[in-house]
C-alpha positions in Angstrom: 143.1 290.0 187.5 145.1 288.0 189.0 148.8 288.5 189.0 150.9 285.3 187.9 154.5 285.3 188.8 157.7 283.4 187.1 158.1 280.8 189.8 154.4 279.6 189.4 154.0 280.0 185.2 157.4 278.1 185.4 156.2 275.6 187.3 152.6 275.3 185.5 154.2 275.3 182.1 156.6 272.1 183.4 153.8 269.9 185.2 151.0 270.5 182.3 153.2 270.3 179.2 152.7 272.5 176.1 148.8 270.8 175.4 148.2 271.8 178.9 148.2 275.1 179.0 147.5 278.1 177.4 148.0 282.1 177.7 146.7 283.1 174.1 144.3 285.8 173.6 141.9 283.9 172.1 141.9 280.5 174.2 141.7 283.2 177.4 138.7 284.9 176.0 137.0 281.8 175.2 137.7 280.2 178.6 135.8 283.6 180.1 133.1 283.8 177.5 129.8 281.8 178.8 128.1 279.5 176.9 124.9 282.1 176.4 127.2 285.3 176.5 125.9 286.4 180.1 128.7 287.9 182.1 131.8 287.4 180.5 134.8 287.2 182.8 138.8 287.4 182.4 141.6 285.2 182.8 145.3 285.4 182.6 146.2 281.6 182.6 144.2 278.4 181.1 145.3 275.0 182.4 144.0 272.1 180.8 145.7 268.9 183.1 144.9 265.7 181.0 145.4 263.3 184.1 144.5 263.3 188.1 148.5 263.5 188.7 148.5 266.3 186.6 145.3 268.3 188.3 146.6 267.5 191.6 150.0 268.7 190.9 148.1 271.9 189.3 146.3 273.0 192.5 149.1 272.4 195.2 151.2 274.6 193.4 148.2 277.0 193.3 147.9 276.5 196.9 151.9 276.8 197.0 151.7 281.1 195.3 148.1 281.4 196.7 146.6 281.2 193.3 142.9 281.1 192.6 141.7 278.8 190.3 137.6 278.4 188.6 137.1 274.9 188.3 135.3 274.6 184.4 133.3 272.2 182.1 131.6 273.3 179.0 131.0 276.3 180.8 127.2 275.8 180.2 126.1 277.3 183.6 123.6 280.1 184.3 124.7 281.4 187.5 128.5 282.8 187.0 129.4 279.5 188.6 132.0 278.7 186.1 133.4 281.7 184.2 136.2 283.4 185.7 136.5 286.3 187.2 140.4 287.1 187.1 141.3 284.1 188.3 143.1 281.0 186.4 141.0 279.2 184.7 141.5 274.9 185.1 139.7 273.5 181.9 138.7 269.5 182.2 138.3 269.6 178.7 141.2 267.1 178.3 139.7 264.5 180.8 137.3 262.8 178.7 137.9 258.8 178.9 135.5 256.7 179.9 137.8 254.2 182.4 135.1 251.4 183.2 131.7 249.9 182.6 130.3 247.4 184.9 127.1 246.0 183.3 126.2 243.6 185.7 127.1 246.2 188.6 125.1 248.3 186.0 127.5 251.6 186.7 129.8 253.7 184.7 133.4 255.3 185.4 134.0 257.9 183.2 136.3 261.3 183.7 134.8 264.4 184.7 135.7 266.7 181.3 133.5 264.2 179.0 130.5 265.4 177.8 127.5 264.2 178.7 126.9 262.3 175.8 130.0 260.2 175.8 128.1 258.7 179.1 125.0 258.4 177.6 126.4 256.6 174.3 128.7 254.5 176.4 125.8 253.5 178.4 124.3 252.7 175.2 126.9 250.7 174.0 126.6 248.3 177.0 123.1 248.0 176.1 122.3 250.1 179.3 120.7 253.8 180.0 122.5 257.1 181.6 119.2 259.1 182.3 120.4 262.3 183.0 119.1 264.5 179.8 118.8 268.3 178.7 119.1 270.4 175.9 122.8 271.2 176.9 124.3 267.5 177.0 126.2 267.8 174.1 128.4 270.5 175.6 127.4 270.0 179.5 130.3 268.3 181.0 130.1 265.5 184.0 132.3 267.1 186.0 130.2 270.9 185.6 126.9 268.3 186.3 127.7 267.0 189.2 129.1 270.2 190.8 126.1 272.0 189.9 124.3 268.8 190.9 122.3 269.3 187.7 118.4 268.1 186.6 117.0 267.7 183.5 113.6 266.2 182.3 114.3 263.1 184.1 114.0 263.7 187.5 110.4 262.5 188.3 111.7 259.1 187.7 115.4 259.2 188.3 116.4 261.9 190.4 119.3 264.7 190.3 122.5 264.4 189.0 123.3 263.5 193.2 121.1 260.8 193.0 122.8 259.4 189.7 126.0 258.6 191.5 127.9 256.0 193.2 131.7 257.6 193.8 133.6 260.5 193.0 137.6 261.4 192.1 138.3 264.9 193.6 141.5 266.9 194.0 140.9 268.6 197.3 142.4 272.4 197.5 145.3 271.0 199.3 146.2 269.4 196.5 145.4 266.0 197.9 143.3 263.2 195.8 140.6 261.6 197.5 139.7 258.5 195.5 136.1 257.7 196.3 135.6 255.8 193.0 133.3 253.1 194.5 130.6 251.5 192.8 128.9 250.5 196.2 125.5 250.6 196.7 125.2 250.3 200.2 128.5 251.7 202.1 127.6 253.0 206.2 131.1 253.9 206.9 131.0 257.7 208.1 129.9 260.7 206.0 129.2 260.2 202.4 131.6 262.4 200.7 130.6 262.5 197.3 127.3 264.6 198.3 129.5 266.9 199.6 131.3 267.3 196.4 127.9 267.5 194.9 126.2 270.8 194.4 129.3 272.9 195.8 130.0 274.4 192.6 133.5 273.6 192.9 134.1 275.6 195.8 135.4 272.5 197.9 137.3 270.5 195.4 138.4 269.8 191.7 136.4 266.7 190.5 138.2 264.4 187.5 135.9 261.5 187.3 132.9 260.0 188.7 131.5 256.6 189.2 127.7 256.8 188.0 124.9 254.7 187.8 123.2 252.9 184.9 120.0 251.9 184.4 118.4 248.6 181.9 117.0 250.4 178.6 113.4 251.2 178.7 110.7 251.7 175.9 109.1 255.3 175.8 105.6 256.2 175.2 105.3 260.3 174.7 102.3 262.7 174.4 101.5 266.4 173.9 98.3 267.2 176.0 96.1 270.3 176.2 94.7 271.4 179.7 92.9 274.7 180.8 94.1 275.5 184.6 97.3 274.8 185.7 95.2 272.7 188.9 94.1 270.4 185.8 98.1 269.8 184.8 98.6 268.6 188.6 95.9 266.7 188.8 96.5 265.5 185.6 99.9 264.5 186.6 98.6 262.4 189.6 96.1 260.9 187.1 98.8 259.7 184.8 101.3 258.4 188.0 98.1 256.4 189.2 98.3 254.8 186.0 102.0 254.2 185.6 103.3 254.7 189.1 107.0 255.6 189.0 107.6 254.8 185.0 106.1 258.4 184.1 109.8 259.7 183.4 108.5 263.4 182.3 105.8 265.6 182.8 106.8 269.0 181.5 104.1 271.8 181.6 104.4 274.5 178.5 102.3 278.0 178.3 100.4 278.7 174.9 102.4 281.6 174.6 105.6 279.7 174.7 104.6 277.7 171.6 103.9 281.2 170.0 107.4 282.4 171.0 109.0 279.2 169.1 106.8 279.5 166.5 108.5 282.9 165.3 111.6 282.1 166.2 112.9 278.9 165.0 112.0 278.2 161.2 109.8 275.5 160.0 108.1 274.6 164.2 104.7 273.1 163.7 102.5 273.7 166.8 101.4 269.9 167.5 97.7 270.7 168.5 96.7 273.9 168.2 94.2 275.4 170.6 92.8 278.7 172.2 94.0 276.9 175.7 96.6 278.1 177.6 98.5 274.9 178.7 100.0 272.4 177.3 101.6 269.0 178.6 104.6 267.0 177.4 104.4 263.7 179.1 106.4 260.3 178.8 106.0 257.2 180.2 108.9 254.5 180.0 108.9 250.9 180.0 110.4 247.5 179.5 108.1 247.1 175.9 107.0 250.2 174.1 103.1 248.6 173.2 103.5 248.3 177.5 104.1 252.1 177.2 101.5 253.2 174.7 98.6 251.2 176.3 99.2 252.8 180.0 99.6 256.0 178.8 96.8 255.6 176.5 94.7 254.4 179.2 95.6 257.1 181.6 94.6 259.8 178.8 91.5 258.3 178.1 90.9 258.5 181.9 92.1 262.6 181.8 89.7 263.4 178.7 86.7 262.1 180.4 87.2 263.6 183.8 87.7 266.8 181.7 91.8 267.5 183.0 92.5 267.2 179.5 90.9 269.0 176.8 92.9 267.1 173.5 95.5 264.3 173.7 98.3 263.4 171.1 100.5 260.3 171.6 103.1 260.2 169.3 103.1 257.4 166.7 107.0 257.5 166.1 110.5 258.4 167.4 110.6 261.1 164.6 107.5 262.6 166.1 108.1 262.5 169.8 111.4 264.1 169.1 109.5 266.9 167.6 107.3 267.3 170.6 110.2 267.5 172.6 112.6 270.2 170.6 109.7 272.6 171.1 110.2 272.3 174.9 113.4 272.0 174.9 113.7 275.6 172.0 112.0 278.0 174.5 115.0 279.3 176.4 116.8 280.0 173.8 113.6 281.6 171.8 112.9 284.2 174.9 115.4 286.0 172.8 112.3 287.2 170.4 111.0 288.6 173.5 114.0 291.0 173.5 114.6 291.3 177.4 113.7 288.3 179.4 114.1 288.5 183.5 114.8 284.6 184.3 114.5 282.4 187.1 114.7 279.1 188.2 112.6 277.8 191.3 110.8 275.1 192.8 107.6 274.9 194.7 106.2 271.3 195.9 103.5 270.4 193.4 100.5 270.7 195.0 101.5 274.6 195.3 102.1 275.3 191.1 98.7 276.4 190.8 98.5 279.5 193.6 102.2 279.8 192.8 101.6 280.5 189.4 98.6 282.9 189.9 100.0 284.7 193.0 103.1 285.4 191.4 101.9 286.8 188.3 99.4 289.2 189.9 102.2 290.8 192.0 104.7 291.2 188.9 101.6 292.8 186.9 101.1 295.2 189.8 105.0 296.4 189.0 104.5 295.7 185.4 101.2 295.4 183.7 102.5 294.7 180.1 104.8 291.9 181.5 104.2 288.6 180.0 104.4 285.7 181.9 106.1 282.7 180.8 106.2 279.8 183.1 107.1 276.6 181.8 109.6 273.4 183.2 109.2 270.3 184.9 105.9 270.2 187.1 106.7 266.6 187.4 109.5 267.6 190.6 107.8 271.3 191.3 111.0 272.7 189.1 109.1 275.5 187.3 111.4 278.2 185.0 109.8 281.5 185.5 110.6 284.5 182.8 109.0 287.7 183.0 109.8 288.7 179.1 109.2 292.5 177.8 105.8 293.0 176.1 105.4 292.3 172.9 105.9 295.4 170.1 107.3 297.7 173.3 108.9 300.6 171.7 110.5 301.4 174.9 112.9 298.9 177.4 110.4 298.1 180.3 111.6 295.2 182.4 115.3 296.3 183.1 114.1 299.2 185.2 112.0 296.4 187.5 114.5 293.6 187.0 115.8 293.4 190.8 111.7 294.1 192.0 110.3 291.3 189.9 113.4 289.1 191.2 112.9 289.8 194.3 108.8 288.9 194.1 109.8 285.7 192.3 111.8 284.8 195.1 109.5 285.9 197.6 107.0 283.7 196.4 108.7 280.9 195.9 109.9 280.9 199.5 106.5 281.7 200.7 105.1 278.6 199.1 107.8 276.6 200.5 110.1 276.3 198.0 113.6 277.2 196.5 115.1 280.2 194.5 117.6 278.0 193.0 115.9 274.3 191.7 118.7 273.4 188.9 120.6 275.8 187.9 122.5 276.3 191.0 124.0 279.4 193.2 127.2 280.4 191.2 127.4 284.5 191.8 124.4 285.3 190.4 121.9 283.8 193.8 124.8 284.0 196.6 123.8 287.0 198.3 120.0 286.5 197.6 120.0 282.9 199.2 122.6 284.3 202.0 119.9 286.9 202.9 116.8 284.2 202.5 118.2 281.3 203.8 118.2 280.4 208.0 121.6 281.8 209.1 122.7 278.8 210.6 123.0 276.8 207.3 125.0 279.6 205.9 127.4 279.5 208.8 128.0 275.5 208.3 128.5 275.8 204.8 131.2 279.0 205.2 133.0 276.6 208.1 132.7 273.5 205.8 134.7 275.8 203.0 136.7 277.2 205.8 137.8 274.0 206.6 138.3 272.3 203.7 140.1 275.5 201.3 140.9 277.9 204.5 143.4 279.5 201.7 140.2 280.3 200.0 141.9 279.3 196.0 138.9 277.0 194.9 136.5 279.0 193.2 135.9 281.9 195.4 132.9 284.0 195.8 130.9 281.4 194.6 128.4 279.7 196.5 128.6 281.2 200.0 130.7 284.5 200.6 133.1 284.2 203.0 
């Protein structure tokens, strides 16, 4: 834990005010307790600046006592990214106002502790569209997205949370502010600093606000799809994108026993088709009309049925229905909990690769673990695939914990070996930091410890995170 003296509480206590800060038991346990109660962390001091002034004045005083500091959001992460660790924890939980919208520049400045929902219903409000979406946006912060440089089910038509922005606000660990808070487009002066910012975790700087882009509102067109092989649900995919080109917006693939796992877990979830398959597809196509939507997508299923990709196709007739579609996909992390102990991971592969992945993978973690089930489910739209190896069903006995690190470590393998990434989403927080030092070419770990060197060479922005140094 990190030891606080006089001369910096004192001075903390001044520049925040008494709704800036906090040293009670139960704000401190909160501030270290992650959002799904994986690795809970300490912290003797919780900052909550409410301005840039006041965040800037914050971390030079850090950097004047040598002071670490973890950089947090809605603490949503799955990587011990942004719980702390005995350090002071700087909460952007104040920081919420949206500062500008510029509909016929079509962006959005907002501050980096608002949920992401305040972008997405001020976007709305404008008459225009935030894309970014997942089942955490209600809690998930902008400033915790963009550090984490966070995905989501929109990706195949919109990008990452990096592609999504036009300029950032940071505090750098000196304490300076570098206002990058352009709405430009097009700007070839030098290095682009905000993809810096992006991704790092906040390990190079404090982010308070962020110019992002918006987008005109679109109609939607959703279906639920059943397929046999995983090779059907990429050629499928292709099927559907040489239909709709770039408006498919989503093209999650869901394992049969995934639905099963929902099914006893959250009350009242109706399995939309039921089959003996053992795939299923959630896929959504947006447009500018929504009878635009339903006949492409309609057309493109048609298309999938008779070349025999798909084996049944439901197109939702309503909001109310799609909706219901989607809280199944978006229910299965949180119902691998009826599995009892679940070994998660998030990777990417390129597409074309999901299929041999998939099998590959599975035959080597059944070789460790024959009882092991397999559920694989995510975004084959971008290759993003979230890989659990859960403990077998009615198991009187623990089995996975004692082959946890083994079936990581074949995971990863495989991943890499198919030319992919042991991190897709979710980032490198802690949890991946030695793993993806040991994997990675040595050379972009030595650029990335001289960038941090260069930029926090006190090493008080959100250490061990990232890249060790």
């Amino acid at each position: 834990m990190t030891e606080l003296t006089p001369a910096f509480l004192d001075g903390a206590k001044a520049l925040l005010g008494p709704k800036g800060w906090s040293m009670e038991a139960d704000a401190l346990k909160q501030a270290a307790s992650p959002w799904r109660g994986t690795w809970p962390g300490e912290t003797p001091f919780l900052a909550m600046p409410g301005s840039t002034d006041e965040a800037a004045s914050l971390v030079r005083l850090c950097a004047q006592h040598r002071i670490a500091m973890v950089p947090q959001g809605g603490n949503t992460g799955l990587v011990d990214g942004g719980t702390p660790h005995g350090e002071i924890t700087v909460s952007m939980r104040r920081m919420t106002r949206v500062r500008a919208v510029d509909t016929l520049n079509n962006s959005l400045t907002i501050e980096a502790g608002a949920p992401l929902v305040n972008a997405q219903n001020a976007a709305d409000e404008a008459n225009r569209l935030f894309p970014l979406s997942l089942g955490s946006e209600g809690q998930a912060t902008i400033g915790g997205l963009i550090s984490t440089n966070a995905g989501g089910v929109a990706v195949l038509r919109y990008g990452m949370m990096r592609d999504l922005i036009l300029g950032l606000e940071v505090v750098l660990p000196s304490g300076e502010v570098w206002d990058g808070l352009s709405g430009l487009r097009k700007n070839n002066t030098g290095y682009d600093l905000k993809h810096l910012f992006a991704g790092a975790e906040g390990t190079l700087g404090l982010i308070t606000a962020a110019t992002l882009k918006l987008f005109p509102k679109v109609a939607k067109a959703t279906a639920w799809v059943i397929c046999k092989t995983p090779q059907d649900v990429v050629d499928l995919l292709a099927l559907t994108r040489d239909h709709a080109g770039d408006t498919v917006t989503s093209f999650e693939i869901i394992p049969a026993n995934a639905i099963e796992m929902v099914q006893k877990d959250v009350p009242d979830t109706r399995d939309p088709a039921p089959s003996a398959l053992p795939w299923r597809v959630l896929v959504e196509v947006s447009m500018a009309r929504e009878d635009q939507a339903r006949d492409t997508l309609m057309s493109a299923l048609s298309d999938a049925l008779e070349r025999g990709l798909a084996d049944n196709a439901i197109i939702a007739e309503s909001g109310q229905q799609a909706a219901s579609f989607w809280h199944i996909r978006e229910t299965i992390p949180l119902s691998k909990r009826a599995y009892g102990t679940a070994i998660n991971h998030d990777v990417s592969v390129p597409v074309s690769a999901i299929p041999e992945f998939l099998d590959a993978t599975e035959k080597k973690i059944h070789a460790v673990v024959s009882e092991a089930d397999i559920v694989a489910f995510g975004h084959v739209g971008d290759g993003n695939l979230h890989y659990s190896a859960c403990e077998p069903k009615g198991a009187s006995d623990p089995i996975l914990s004692n082959h946890a690190d083994e079936i990581t470590r074949i995971v990863h393998e495989q991943a890499m070996a198919f030319g992919g990434s042991i991190s897709a989403e979710h980032g490198v927080g802690r949890l991946k930091r030695d793993e993806l030092a040991r994997i990675r070419p040595p050379a972009a770990t030595e650029t990335m410890r001289a960038i941090k060197a260069a930029l926090d060479p006190l090493g008080i922005m959100n250490p061990g995170r990232v890249v060790s140094v």
